[in-house]
PDB file of N, CA, C and O in Angstrom:
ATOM      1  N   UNK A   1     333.337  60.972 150.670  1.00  0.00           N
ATOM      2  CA  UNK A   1     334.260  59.933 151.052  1.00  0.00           C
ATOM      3  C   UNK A   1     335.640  60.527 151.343  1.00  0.00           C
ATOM      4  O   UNK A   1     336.341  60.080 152.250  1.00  0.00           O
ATOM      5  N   UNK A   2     336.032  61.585 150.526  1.00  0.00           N
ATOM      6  CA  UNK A   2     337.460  62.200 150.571  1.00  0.00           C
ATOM      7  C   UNK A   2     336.913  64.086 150.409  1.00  0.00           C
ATOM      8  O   UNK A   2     336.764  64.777 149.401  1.00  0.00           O
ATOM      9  N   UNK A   3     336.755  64.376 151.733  1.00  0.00           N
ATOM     10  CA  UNK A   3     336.882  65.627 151.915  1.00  0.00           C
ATOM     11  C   UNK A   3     338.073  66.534 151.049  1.00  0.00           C
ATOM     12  O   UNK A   3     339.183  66.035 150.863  1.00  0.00           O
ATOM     13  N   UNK A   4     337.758  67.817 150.574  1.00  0.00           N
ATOM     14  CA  UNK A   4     338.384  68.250 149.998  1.00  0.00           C
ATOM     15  C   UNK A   4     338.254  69.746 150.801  1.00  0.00           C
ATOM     16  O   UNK A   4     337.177  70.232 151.148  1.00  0.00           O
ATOM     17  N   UNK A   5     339.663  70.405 151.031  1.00  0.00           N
ATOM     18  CA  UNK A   5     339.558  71.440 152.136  1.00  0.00           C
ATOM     19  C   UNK A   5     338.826  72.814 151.501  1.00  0.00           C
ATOM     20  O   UNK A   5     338.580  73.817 152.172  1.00  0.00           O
ATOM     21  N   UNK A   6     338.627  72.707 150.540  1.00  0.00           N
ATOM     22  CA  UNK A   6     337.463  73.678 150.146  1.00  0.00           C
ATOM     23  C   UNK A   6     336.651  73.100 149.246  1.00  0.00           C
ATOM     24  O   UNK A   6     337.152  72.853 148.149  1.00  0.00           O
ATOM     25  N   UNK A   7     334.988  72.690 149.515  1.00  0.00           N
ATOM     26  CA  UNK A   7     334.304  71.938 149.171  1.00  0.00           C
ATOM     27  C   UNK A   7     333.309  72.522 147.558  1.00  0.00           C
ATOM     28  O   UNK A   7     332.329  72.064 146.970  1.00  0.00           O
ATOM     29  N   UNK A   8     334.116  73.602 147.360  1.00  0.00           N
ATOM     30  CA  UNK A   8     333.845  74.045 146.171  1.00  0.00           C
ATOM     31  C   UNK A   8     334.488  73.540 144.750  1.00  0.00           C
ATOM     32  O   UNK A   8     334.191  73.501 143.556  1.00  0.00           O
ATOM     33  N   UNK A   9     335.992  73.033 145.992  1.00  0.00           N
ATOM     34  CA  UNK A   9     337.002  72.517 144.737  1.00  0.00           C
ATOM     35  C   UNK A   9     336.829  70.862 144.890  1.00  0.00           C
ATOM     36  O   UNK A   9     337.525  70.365 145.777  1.00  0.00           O
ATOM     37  N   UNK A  10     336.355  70.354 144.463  1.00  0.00           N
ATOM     38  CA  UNK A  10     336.918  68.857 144.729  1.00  0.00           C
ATOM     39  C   UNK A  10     338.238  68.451 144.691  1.00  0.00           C
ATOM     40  O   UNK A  10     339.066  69.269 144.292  1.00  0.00           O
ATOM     41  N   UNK A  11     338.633  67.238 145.061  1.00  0.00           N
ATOM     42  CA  UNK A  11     339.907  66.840 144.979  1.00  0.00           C
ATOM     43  C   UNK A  11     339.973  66.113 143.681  1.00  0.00           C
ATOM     44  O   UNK A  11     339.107  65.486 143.071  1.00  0.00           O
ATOM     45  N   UNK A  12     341.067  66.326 143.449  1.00  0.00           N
ATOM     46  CA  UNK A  12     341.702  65.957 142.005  1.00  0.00           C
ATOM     47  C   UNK A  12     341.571  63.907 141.936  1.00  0.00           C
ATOM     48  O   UNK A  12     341.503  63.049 142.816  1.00  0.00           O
ATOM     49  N   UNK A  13     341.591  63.864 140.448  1.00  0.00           N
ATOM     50  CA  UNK A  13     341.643  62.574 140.619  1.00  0.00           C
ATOM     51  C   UNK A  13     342.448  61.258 140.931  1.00  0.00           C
ATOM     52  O   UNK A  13     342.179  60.139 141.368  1.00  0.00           O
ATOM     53  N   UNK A  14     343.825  62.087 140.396  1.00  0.00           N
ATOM     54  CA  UNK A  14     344.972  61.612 140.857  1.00  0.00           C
ATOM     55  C   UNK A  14     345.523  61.157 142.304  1.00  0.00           C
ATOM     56  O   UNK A  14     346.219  60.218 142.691  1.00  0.00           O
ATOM     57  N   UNK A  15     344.676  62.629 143.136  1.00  0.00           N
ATOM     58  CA  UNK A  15     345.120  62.790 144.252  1.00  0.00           C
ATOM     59  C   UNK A  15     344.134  61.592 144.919  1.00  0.00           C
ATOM     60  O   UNK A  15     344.486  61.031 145.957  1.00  0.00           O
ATOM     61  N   UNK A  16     342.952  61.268 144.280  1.00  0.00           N
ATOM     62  CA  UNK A  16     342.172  60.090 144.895  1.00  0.00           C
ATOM     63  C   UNK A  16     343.128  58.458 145.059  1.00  0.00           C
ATOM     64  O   UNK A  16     343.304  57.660 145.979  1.00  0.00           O
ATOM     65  N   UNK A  17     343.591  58.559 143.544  1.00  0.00           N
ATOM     66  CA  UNK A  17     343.998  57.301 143.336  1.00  0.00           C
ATOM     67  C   UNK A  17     344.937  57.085 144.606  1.00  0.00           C
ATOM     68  O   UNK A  17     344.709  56.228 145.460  1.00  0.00           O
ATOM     69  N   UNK A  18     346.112  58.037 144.635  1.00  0.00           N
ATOM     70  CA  UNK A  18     347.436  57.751 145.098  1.00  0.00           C
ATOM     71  C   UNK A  18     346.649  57.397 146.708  1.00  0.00           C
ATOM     72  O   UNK A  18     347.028  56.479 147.436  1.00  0.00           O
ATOM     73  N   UNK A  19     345.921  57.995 146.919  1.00  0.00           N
ATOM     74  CA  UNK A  19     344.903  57.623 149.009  1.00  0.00           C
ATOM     75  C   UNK A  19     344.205  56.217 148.922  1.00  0.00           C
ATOM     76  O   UNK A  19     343.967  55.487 149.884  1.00  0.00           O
ATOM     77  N   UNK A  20     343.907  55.954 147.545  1.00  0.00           N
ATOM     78  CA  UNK A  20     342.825  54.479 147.362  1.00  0.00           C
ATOM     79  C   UNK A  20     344.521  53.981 147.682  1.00  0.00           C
ATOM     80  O   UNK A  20     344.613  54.159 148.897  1.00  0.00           O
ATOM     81  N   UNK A  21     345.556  53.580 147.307  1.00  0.00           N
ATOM     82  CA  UNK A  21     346.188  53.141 146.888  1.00  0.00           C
ATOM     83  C   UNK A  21     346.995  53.188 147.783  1.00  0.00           C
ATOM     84  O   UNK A  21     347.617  52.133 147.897  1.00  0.00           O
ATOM     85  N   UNK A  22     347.440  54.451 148.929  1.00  0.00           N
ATOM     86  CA  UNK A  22     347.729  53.807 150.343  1.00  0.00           C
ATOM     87  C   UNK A  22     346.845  52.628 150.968  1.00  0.00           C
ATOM     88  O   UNK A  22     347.394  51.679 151.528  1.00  0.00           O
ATOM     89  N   UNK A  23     345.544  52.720 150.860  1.00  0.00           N
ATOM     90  CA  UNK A  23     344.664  52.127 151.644  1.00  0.00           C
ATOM     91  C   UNK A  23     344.770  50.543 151.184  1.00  0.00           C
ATOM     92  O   UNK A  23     343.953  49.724 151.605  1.00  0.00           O
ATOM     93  N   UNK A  24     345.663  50.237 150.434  1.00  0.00           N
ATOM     94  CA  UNK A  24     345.408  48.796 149.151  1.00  0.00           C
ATOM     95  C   UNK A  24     344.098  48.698 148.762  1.00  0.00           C
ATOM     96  O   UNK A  24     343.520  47.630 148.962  1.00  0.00           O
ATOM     97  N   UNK A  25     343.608  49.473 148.322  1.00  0.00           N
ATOM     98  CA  UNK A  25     342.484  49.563 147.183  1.00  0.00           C
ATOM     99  C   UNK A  25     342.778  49.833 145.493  1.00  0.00           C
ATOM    100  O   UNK A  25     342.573  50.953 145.027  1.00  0.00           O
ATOM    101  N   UNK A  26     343.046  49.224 145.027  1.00  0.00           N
ATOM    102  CA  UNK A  26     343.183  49.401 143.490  1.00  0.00           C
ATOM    103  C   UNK A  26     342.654  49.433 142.269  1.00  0.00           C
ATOM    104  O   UNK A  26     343.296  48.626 141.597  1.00  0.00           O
ATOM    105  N   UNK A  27     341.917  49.878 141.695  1.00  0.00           N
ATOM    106  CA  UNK A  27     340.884  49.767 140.634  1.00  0.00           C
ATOM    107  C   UNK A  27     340.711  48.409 139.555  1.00  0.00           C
ATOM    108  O   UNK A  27     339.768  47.743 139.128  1.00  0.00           O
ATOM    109  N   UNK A  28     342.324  48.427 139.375  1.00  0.00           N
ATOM    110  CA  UNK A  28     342.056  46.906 138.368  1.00  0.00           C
ATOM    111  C   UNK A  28     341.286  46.127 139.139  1.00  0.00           C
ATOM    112  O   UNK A  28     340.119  45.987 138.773  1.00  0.00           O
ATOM    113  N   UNK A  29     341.672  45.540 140.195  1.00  0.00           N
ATOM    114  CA  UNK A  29     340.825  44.389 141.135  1.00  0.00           C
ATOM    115  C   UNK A  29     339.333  44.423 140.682  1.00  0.00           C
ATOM    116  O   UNK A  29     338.588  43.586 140.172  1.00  0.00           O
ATOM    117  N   UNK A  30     339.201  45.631 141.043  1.00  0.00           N
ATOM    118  CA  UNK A  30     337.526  45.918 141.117  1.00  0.00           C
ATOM    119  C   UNK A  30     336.725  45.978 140.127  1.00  0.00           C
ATOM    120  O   UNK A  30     335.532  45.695 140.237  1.00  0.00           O
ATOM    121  N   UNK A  31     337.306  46.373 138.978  1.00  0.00           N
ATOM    122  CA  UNK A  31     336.943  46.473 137.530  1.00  0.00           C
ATOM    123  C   UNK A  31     337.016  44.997 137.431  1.00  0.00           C
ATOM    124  O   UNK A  31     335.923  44.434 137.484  1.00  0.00           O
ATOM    125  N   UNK A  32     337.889  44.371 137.320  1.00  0.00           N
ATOM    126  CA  UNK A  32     337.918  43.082 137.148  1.00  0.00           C
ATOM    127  C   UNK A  32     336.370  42.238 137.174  1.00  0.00           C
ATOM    128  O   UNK A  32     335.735  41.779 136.225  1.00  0.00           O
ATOM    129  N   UNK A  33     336.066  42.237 138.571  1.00  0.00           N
ATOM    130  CA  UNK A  33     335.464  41.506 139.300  1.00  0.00           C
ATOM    131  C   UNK A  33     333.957  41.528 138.838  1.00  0.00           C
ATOM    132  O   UNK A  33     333.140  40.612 138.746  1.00  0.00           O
ATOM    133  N   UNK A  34     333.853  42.998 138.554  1.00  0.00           N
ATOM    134  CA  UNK A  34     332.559  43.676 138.152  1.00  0.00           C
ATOM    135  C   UNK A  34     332.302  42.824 136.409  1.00  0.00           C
ATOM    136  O   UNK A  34     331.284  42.277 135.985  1.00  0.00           O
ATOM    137  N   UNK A  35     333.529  42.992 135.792  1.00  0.00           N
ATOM    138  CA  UNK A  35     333.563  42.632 134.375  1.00  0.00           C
ATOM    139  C   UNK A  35     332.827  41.047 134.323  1.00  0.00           C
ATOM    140  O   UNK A  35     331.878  40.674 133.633  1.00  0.00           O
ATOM    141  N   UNK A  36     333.535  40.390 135.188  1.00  0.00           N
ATOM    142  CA  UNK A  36     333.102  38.805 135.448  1.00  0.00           C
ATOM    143  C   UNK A  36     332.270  38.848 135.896  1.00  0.00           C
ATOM    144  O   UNK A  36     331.783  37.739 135.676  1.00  0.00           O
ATOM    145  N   UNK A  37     331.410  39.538 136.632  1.00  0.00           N
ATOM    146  CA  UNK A  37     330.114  39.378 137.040  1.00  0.00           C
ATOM    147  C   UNK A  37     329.492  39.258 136.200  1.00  0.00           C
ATOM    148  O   UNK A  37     329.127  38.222 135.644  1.00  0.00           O
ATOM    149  N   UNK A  38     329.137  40.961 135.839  1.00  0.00           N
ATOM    150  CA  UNK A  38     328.487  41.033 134.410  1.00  0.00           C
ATOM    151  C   UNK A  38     329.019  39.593 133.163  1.00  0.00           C
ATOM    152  O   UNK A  38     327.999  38.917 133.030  1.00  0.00           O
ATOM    153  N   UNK A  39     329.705  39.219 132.645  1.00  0.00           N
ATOM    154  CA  UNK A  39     329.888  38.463 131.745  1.00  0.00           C
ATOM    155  C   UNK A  39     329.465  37.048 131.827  1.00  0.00           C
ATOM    156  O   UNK A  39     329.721  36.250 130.925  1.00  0.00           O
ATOM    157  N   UNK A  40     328.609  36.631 133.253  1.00  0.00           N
ATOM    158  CA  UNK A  40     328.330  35.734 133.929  1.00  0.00           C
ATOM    159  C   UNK A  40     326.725  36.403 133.816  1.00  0.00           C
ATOM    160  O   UNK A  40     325.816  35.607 134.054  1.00  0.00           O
ATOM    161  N   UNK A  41     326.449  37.420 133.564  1.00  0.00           N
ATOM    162  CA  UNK A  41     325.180  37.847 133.333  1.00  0.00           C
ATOM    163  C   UNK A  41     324.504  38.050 132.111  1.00  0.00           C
ATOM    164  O   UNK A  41     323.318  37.824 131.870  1.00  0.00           O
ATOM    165  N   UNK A  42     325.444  38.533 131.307  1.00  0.00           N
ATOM    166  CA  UNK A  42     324.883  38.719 129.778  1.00  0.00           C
ATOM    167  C   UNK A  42     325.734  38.227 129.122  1.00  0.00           C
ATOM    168  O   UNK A  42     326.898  38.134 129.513  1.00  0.00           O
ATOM    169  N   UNK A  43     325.071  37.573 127.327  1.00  0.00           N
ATOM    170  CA  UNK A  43     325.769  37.601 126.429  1.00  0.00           C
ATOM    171  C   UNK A  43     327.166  38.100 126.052  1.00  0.00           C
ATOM    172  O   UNK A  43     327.714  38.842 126.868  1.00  0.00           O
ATOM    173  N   UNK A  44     327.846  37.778 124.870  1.00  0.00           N
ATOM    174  CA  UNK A  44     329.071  38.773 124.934  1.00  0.00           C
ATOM    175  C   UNK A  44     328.783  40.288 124.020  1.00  0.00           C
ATOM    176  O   UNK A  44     329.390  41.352 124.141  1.00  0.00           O
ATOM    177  N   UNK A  45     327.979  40.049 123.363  1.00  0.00           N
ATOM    178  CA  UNK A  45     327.540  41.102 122.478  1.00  0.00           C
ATOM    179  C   UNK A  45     327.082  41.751 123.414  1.00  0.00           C
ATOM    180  O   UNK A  45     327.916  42.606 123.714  1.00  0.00           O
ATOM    181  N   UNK A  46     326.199  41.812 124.048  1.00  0.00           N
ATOM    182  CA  UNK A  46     325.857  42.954 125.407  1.00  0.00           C
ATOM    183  C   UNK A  46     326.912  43.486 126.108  1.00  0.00           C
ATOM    184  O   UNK A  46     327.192  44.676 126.252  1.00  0.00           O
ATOM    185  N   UNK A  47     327.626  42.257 126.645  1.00  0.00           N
ATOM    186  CA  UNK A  47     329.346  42.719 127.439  1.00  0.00           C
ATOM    187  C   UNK A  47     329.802  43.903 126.376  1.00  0.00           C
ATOM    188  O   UNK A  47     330.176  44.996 126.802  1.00  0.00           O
ATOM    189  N   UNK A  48     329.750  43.635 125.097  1.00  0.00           N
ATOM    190  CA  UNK A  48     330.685  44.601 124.759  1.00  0.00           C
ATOM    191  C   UNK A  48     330.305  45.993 124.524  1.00  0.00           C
ATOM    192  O   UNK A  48     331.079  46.950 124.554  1.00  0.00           O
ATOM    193  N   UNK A  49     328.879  46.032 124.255  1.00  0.00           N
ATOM    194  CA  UNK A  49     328.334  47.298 124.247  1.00  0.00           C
ATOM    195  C   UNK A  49     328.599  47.966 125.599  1.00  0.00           C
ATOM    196  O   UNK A  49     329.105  49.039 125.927  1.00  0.00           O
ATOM    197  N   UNK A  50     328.120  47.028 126.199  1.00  0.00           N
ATOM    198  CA  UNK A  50     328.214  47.899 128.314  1.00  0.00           C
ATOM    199  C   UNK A  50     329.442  48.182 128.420  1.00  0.00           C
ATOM    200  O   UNK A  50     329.591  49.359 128.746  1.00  0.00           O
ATOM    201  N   UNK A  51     330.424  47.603 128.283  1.00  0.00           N
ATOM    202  CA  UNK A  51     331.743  47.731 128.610  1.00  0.00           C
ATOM    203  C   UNK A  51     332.634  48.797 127.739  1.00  0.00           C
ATOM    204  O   UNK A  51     333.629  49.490 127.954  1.00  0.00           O
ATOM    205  N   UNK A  52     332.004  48.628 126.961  1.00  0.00           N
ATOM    206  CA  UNK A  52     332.845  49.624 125.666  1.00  0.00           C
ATOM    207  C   UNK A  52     334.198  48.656 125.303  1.00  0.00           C
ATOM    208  O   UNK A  52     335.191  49.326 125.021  1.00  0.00           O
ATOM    209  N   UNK A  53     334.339  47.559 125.277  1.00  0.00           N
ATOM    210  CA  UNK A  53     335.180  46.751 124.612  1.00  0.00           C
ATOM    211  C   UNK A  53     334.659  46.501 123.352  1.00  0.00           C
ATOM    212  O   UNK A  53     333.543  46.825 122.945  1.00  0.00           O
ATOM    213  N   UNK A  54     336.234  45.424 122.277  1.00  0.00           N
ATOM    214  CA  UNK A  54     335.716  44.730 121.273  1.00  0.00           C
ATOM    215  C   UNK A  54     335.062  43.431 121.683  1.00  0.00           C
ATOM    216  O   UNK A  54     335.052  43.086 122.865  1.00  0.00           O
ATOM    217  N   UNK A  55     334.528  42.726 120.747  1.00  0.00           N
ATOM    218  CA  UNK A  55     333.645  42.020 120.714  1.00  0.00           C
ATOM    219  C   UNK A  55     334.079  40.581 120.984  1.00  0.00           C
ATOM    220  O   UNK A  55     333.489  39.619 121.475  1.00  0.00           O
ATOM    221  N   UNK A  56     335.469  40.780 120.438  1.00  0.00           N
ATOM    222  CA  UNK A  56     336.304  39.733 120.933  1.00  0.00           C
ATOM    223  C   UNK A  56     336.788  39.308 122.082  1.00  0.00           C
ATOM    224  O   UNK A  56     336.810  38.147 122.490  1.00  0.00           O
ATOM    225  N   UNK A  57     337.355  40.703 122.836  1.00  0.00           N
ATOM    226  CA  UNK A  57     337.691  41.147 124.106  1.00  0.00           C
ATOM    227  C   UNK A  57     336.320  40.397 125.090  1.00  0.00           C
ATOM    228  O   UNK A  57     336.492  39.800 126.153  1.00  0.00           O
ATOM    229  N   UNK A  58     335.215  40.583 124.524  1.00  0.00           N
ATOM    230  CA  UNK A  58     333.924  40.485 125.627  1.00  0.00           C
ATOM    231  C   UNK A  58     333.641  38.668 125.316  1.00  0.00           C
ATOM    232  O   UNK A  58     333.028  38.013 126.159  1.00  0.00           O
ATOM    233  N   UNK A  59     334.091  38.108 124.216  1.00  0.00           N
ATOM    234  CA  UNK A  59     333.916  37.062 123.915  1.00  0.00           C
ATOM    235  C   UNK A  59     334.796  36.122 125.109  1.00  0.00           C
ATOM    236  O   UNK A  59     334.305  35.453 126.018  1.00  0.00           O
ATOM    237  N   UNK A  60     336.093  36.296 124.812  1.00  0.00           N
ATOM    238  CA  UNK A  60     337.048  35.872 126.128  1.00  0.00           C
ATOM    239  C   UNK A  60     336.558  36.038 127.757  1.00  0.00           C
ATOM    240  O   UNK A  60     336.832  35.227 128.641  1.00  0.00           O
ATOM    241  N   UNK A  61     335.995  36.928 127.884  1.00  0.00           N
ATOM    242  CA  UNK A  61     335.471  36.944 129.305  1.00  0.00           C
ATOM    243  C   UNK A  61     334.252  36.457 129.508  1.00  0.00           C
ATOM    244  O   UNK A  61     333.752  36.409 130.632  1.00  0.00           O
ATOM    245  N   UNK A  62     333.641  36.037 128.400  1.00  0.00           N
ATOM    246  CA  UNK A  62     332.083  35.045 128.645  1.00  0.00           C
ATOM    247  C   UNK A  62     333.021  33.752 128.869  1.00  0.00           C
ATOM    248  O   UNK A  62     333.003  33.132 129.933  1.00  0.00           O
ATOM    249  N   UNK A  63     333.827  33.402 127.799  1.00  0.00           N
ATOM    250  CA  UNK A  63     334.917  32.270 128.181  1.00  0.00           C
ATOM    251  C   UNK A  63     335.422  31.643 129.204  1.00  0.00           C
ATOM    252  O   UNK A  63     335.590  30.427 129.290  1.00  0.00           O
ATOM    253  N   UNK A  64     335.749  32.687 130.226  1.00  0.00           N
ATOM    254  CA  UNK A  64     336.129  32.635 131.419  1.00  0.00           C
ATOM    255  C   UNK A  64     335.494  32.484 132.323  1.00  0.00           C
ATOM    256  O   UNK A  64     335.943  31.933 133.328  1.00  0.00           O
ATOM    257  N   UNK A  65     333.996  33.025 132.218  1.00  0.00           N
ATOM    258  CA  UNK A  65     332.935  32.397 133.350  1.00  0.00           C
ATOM    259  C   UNK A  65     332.561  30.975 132.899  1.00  0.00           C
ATOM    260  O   UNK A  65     332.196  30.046 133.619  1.00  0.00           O
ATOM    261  N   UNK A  66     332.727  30.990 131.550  1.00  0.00           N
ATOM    262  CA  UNK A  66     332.142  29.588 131.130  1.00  0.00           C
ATOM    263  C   UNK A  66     331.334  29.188 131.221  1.00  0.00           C
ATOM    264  O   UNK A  66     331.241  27.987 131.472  1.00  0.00           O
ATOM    265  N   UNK A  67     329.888  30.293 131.004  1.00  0.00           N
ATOM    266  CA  UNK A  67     328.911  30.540 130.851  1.00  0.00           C
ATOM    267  C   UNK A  67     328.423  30.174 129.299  1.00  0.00           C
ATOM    268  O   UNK A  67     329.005  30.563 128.287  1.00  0.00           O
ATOM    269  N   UNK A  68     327.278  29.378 129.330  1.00  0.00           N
ATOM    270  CA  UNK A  68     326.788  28.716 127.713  1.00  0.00           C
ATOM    271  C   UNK A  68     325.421  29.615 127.341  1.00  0.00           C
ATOM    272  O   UNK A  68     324.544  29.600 128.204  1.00  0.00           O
ATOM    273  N   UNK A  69     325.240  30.174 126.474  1.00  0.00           N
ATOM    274  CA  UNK A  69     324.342  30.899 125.961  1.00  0.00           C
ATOM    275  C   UNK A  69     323.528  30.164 124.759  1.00  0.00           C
ATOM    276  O   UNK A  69     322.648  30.701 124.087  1.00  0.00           O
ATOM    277  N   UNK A  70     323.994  28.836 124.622  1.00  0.00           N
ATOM    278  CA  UNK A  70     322.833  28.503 124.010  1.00  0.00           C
ATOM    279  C   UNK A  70     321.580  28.487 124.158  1.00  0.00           C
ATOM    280  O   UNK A  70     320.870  28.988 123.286  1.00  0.00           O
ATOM    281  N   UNK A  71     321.087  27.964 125.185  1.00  0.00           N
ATOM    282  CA  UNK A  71     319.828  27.838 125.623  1.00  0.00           C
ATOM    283  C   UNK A  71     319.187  29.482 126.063  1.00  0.00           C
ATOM    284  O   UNK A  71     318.209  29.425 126.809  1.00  0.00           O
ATOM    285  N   UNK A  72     319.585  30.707 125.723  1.00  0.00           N
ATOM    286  CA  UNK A  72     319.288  31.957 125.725  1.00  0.00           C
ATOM    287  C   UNK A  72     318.887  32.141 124.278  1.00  0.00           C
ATOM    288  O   UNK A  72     317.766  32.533 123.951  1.00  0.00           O
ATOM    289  N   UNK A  73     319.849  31.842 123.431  1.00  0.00           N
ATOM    290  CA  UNK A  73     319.760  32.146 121.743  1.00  0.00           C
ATOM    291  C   UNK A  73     318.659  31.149 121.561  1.00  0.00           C
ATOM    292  O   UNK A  73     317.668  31.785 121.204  1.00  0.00           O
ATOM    293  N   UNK A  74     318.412  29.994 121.639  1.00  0.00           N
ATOM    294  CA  UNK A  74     317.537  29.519 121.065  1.00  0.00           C
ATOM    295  C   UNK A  74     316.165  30.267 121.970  1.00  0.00           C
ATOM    296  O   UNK A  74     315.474  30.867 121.146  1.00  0.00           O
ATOM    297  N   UNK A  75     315.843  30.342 122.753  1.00  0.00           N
ATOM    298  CA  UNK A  75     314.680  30.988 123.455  1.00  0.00           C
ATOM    299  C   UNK A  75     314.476  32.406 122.929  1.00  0.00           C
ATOM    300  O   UNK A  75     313.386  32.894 123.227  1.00  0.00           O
ATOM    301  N   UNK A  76     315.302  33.171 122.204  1.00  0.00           N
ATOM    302  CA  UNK A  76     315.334  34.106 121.813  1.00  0.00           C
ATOM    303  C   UNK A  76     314.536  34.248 120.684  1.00  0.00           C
ATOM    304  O   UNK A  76     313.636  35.044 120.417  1.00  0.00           O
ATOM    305  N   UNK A  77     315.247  32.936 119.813  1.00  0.00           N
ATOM    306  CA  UNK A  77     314.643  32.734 118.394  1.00  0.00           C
ATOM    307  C   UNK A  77     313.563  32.339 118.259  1.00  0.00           C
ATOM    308  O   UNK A  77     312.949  32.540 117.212  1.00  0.00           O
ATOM    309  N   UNK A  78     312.845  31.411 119.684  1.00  0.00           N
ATOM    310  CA  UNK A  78     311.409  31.120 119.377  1.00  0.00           C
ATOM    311  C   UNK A  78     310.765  31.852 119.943  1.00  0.00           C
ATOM    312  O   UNK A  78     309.654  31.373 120.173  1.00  0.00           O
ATOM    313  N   UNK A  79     310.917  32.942 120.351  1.00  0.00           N
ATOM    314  CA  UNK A  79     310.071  34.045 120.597  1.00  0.00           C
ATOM    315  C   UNK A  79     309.876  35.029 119.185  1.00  0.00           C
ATOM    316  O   UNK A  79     308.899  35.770 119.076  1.00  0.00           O
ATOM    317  N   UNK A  80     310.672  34.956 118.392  1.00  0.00           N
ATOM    318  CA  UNK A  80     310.138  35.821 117.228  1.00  0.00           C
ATOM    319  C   UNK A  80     309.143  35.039 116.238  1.00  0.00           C
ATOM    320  O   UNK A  80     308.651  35.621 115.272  1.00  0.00           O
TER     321      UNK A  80
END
């Protein structure tokens, strides 16, 4: 994606950001978006393992999709 003039060295990471970042590409956005997906996909206890957040942190962003997991937990429980 970002040639580096000797392809032995890659380009630094910094030097990525500051080119995403002419281009208005920014990472928060994207992280973002991905986070709400996922949290719209799984539990929060899963969110937080995948994500490497606290549990709380992953709790708030199930919040925000406003996504209900009851009807997961109970299907859960009558499977054991």
């Amino acid at each position: 994606m970002f040639a580096g003039l000797n392809p032995a060295r890659p380009i630094q990471s910094q030097y990525i950001y500051l080119k995403l970042r002419r281009l208005g590409l920014g990472g928060l956005a994207g992280r973002n978006t991905a986070r709400l997906a996922l949290a719209a996909d799984v539990p929060a206890s899963m969110l937080a393992a995948l994500a490497g957040t606290s549990i709380d942190n992953a709790t708030d962003w199930t919040n925000f999709v406003k996504r209900d997991w009851t009807g997961y937990i109970s299907s859960r429980s009558s499977d054991s």
